[in-house]
C-alpha positions as CSV (number, residue, x, y, z in Angstrom):
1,X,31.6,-88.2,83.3
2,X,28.5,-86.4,83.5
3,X,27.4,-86.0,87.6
4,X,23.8,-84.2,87.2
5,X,25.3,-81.3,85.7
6,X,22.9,-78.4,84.1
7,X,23.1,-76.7,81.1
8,X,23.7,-73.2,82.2
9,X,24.5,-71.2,78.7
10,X,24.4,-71.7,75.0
11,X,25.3,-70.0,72.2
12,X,23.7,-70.5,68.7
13,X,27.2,-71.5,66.4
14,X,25.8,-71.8,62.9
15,X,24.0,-74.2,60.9
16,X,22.7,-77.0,63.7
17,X,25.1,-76.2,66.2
18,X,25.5,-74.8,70.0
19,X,28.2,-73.9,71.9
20,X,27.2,-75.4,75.7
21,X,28.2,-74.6,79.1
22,X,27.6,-77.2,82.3
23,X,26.9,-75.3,85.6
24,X,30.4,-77.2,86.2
25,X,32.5,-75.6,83.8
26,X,32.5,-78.3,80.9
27,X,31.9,-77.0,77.7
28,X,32.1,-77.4,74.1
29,X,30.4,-77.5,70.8
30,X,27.5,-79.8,70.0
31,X,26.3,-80.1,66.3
32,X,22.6,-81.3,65.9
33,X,22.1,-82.3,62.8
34,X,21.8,-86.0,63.6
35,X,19.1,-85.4,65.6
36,X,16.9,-83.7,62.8
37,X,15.4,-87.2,61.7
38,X,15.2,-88.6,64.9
39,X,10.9,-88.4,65.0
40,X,8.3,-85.6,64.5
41,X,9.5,-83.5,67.5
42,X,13.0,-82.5,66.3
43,X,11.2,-82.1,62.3
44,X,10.6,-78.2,63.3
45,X,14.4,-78.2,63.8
46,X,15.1,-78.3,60.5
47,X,14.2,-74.8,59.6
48,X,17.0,-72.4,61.1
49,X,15.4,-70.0,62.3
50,X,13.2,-72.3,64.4
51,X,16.4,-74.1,65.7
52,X,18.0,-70.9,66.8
53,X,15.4,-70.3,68.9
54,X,16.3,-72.7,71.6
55,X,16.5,-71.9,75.3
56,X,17.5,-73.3,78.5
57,X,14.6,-75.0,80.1
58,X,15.2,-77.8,83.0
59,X,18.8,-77.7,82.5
60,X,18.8,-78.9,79.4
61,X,18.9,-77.2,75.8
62,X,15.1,-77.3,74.4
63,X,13.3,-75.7,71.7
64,X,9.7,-73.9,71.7
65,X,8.1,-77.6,70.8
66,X,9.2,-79.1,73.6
67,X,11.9,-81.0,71.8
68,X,14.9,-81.2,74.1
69,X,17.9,-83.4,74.7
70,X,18.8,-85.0,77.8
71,X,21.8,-83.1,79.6
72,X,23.9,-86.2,80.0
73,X,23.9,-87.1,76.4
74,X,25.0,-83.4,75.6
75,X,27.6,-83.8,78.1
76,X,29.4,-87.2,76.1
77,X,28.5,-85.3,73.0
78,X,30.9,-82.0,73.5
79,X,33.1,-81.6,70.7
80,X,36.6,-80.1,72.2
81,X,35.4,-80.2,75.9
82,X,37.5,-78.1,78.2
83,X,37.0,-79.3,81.3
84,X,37.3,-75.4,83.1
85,X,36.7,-72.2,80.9
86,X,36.4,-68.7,81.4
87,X,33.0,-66.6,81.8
88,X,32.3,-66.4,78.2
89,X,32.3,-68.7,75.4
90,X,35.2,-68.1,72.8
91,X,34.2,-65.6,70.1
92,X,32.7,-67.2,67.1
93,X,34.0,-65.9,63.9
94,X,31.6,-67.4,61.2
95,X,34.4,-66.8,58.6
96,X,36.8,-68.7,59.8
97,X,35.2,-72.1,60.2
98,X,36.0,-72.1,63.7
């Protein structure tokens, strides 16, 4: 259950997707794609190197157009949460599907 947690790192995982970190420890991956036809503010996602360009902003995930999502809904969204993790995000190998 989400308790006003912030975004507090991300990590660009591929095609449409983030790795997320709550100040609290929950973490996971969140793919994005269904939110690319969700209205004229996520449109600009579509191109990859515009979505990689997404910051932490209001402790949330949001992008240079002021799309963003609300932190609660990224929180039930976490593929694989783990409710305590170490410093740093697991390594990404982009080979391995993972």
């Amino acid at each position: 259950m989400w308790d006003m947690n912030d975004v507090c790192k991300i990590e660009c995982r591929g095609a449409y997707s983030y790795w997320i970190q709550f100040d609290d420890g929950h973490c996971g991956e969140v793919d994005f794609s269904s939110y690319l036809g969700k209205g004229p503010v996520f449109e600009p996602l579509k191109e990859l190197g515009f979505f990689k360009q997404a910051i932490i902003d209001g402790g949330t995930i949001a992008w240079p157009n002021g799309a963003d999502i609300a932190p609660e809904t990224l929180y039930e969204e976490l593929e694989e949460p783990v409710s305590r993790v170490a410093e740093e995000p697991p390594e990404y190998n982009a080979g391995s599907g993972k």
